[in-house]
N, C-alpha and C positions, 0 to 999 in steps of 0.2 A: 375552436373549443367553445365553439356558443353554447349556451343551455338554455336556448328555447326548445318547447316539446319535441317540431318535428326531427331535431338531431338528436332528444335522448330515445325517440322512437328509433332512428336508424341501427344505434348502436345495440341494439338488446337483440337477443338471442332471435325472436320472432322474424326480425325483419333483416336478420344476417344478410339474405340474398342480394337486398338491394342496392346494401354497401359495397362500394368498391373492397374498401378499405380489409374487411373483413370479410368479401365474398370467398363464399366456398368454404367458409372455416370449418362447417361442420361436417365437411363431406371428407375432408384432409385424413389420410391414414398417419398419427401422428408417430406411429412406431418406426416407418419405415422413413419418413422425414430423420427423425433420431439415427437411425441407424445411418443415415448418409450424412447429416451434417449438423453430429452433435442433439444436445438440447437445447441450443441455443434458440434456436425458433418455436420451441412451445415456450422458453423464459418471455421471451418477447411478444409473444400473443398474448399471455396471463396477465404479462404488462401494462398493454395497449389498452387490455378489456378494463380493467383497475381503473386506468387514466381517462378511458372514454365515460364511466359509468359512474364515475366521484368530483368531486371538488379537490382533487389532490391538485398539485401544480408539481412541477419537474423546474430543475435551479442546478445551477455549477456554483462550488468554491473556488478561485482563481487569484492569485497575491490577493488573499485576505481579505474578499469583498465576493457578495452573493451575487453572482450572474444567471443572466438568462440562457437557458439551457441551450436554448439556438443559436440565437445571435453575440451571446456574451457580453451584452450589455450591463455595465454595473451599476446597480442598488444598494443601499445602505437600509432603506425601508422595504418590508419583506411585503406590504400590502400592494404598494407598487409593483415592485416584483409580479407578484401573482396578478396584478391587473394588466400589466406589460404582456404576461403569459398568455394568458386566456384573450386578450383582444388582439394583438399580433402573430401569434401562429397557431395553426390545426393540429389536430392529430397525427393528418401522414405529412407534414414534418418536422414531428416528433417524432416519426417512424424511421426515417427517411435518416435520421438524427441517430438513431440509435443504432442501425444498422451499419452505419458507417466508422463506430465505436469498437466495431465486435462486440458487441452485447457486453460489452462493460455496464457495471453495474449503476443504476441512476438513484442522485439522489430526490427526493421529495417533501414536498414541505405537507405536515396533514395535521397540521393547528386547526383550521378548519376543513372537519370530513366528515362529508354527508356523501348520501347514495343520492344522485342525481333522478335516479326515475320516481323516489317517493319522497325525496327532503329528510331522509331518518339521518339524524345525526350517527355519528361512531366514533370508538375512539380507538380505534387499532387500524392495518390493513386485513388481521387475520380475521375481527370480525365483519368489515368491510366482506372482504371475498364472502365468507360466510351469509350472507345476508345477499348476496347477488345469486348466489344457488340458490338459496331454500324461498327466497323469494320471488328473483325473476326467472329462474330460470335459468339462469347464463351458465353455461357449461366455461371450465378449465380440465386442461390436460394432466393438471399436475397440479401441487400444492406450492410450486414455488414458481418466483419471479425476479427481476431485475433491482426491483424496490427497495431502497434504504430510505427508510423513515425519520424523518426528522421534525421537529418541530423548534423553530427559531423564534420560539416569541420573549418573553421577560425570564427564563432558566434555558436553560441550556442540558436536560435529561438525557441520557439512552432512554430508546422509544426501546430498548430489549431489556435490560436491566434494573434499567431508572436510576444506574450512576449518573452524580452530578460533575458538572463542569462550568470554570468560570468564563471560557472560550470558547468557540468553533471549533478555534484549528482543535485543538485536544481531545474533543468530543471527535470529531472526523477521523482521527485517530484509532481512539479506543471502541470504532465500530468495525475496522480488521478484524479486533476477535471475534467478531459475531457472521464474516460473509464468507470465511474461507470455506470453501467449498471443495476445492481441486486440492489435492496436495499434490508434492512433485515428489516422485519417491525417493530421488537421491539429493537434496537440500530441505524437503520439509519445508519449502516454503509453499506457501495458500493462496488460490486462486478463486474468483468468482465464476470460472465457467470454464471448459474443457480448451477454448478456442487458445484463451491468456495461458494456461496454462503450456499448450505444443508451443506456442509462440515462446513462453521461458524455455523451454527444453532445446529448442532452436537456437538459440541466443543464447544461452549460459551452459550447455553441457551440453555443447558439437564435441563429438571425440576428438580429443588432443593427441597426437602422433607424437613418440620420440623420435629425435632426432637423429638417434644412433641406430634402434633397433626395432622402430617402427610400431613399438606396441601401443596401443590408444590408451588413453584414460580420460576418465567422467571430469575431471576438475584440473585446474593449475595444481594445485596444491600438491595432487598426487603423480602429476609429471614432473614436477620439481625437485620432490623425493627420489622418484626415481631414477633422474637423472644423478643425484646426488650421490646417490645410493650404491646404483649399477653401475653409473660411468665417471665417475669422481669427478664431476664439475664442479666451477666455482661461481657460484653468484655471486656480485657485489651491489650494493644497493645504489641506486642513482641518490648520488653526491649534489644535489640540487642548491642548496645554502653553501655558498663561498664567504670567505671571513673576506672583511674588505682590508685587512692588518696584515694579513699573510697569506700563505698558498692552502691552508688548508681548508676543505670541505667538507661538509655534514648533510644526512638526510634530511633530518626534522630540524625542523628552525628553533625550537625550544637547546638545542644540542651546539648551534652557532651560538646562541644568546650565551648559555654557560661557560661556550668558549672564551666568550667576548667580555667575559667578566672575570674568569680565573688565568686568561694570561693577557689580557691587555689592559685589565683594571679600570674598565666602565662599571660604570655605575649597576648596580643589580637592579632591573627592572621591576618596578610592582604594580600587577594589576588584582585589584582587591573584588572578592565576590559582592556581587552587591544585597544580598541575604543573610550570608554567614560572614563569618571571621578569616576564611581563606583568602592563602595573597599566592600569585599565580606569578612565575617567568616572564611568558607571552597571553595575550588579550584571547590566543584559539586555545590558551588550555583553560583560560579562567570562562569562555565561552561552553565549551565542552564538559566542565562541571556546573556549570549553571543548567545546560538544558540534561546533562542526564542524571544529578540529583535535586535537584528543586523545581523541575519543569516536570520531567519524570517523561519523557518524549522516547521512551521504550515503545517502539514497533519491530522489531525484531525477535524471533520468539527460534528458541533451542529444540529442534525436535523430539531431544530425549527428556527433557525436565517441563520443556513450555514456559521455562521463564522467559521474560524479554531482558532485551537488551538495545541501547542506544544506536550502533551500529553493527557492520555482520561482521566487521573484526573481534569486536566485544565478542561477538556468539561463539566465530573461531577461536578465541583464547580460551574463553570459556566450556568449551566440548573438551577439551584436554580432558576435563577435573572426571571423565562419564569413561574415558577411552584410557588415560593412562599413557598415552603415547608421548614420547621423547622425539622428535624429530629434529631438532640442532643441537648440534655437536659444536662445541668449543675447537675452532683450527690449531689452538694452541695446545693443551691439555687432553683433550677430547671427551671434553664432559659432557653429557648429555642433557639437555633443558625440554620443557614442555612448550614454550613459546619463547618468538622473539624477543619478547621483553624480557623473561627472566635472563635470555642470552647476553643480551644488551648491555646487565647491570652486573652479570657475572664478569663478562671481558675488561669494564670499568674498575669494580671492585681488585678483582684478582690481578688484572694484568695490566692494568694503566692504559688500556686502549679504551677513546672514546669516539 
């Protein structure tokens, strides 16, 4: 990624031919590429064209330090970074880099963005692209690309909204709402490109077969039911916490700890929020209020409402309050509850099981 002249001559639309890199681009029928393998190869070419034709640099976040998009080497200084960028690897590979991602979406730093073939400063990507049309000429397929824009210098902004933040990580965050692109239609969750997208559908909703009557279903949840339902199974929950006083077991260690202080008379444990006035059991539930009320580390978002939520149990407890649905039954009684937890507090409360 040098930017002496004769590389920004290579790169522009005039002298396509001579590039490897971007030979043939303009002859490409880009409809029928689409139709065979996504649009993943025009996001990647709008990409390319961006990164060959500006001062942007491309960069990885990785355990909480800015790496180099290639090799992963970590930086704490972003000018480093971008001089690491630009004098140790080219273009194709960057290319080479991306493709190997499934066009996962890349991020970029564009604190400093100028259009390479005439020095014109910018301050978007949108006017960036814009200014490579109307000025050099350089054709794109489409209006969109692989780009997350960031700028790391003394704030920490959305380059899309201009919310602030005091961190990265949170910032890296609250840019989900802005790339989904793909939805999946039976969990609503968001994708940046069609590829991530079949790869979730693959991985998280292969038809689940019952075991009795061979009917599929899209989710656990809903062969669970209906095993419950149709063939009166019994689930029990993996008993993972043993009391070390006696023979009894618990799922959730918060649920041992309560043991372990209403019948064997230890001590009640306090672990204190370090913001507010709450005093927590165990260090994962006082962990678990800290990040999902005063970190606010919600990337989980409800199909039907779009609020988020800290985890996708959160979001499954929470779709109850849209559906109305009752799925556990009291074994004793046979009351019906909307989630486990309400079940949990019912069996406690009412019938002295914990």
């Amino acid at each position: 990624m040098n930017r002496d002249s004769k590389t920004v001559e290579i790169f522009t639309d005039d002298y396509l031919p001579k590039c490897s890199f971007f030979s043939g681009a303009n002859q490409k029928d880009w409809s029928k590429i689409a139709e065979r393998r996504g649009n993943g190869p025009i996001l990647r070419e709008n990409s390319l064209k961006l990164l060959a034709n500006s001062t942007i640099f491309v960069f990885q976040w990785n355990k909480s330090r800015y790496r180099c998009f290639c090799c992963k080497e970590p930086f704490s200084d972003v000018n480093l970074l971008r001089e690491h960028t630009n004098s140790k690897h080219n273009l194709k590979t960057i290319e080479k880099k991306i493709i190997s991602q499934q066009n996962k979406l890349v991020k970029v730093e564009i604190s400093i963005l100028k259009c390479k073939l005439c020095d014109l400063s910018v301050n978007s990507l949108d006017i960036l692209k814009l200014h490579l049309i109307e000025s050099h000429k350089i054709k794109f397929e489409s209006n969109e690309d692989l780009l997350v824009p960031f700028k790391i210098g003394a704030e920490l902004n959305c380059q899309i909204c201009n919310e602030k933040f005091t961190v990265f990580r949170l910032l890296n965050i609250h840019m989900n709402k802005h790339f989904q692109k793909q939805v999946c239609h039976i969990c609503g969750a968001g994708f940046s490109n069609l590829v991530f997208l079949n790869l979730h559908k693959t991985r998280s909703h292969k038809p689940l077969k019952c075991r009795h009557c061979e009917l599929n279903f899209n989710t656990k949840i809903d062969k669970k039911n209906h095993e419950i339902s149709v063939h009166n199974m019994k689930f029990e929950r993996k008993l993972r916490f043993p009391c070390p006083y006696c023979n009894e077991r618990f799922y959730q260690e918060n649920l041992r700890v309560e043991h372990l202080v209403e019948k064997h008379g230890l001590k009640r444990p306090e672990f204190k929020c370090s913001i507010c006035l709450k005093v927590f059991i165990t260090k994962s539930l006082c962990n678990n209020h800290l990040k999902n009320v005063h970190l606010k580390e919600k990337c989980h978002e409800c199909d039907v409402c779009h609020n988020f939520f800290y985890t996708k149990s959160d979001v499954t407890r929470h779709k109850v309050t849209h559906t109305g649905e009752k799925n556990y039954s009291c074994s004793m009684c046979n009351n019906p509850f909307a989630s486990k937890d309400s079940l949990r507090r019912h069996m406690k409360r009412t019938h002295g099981v914990h």
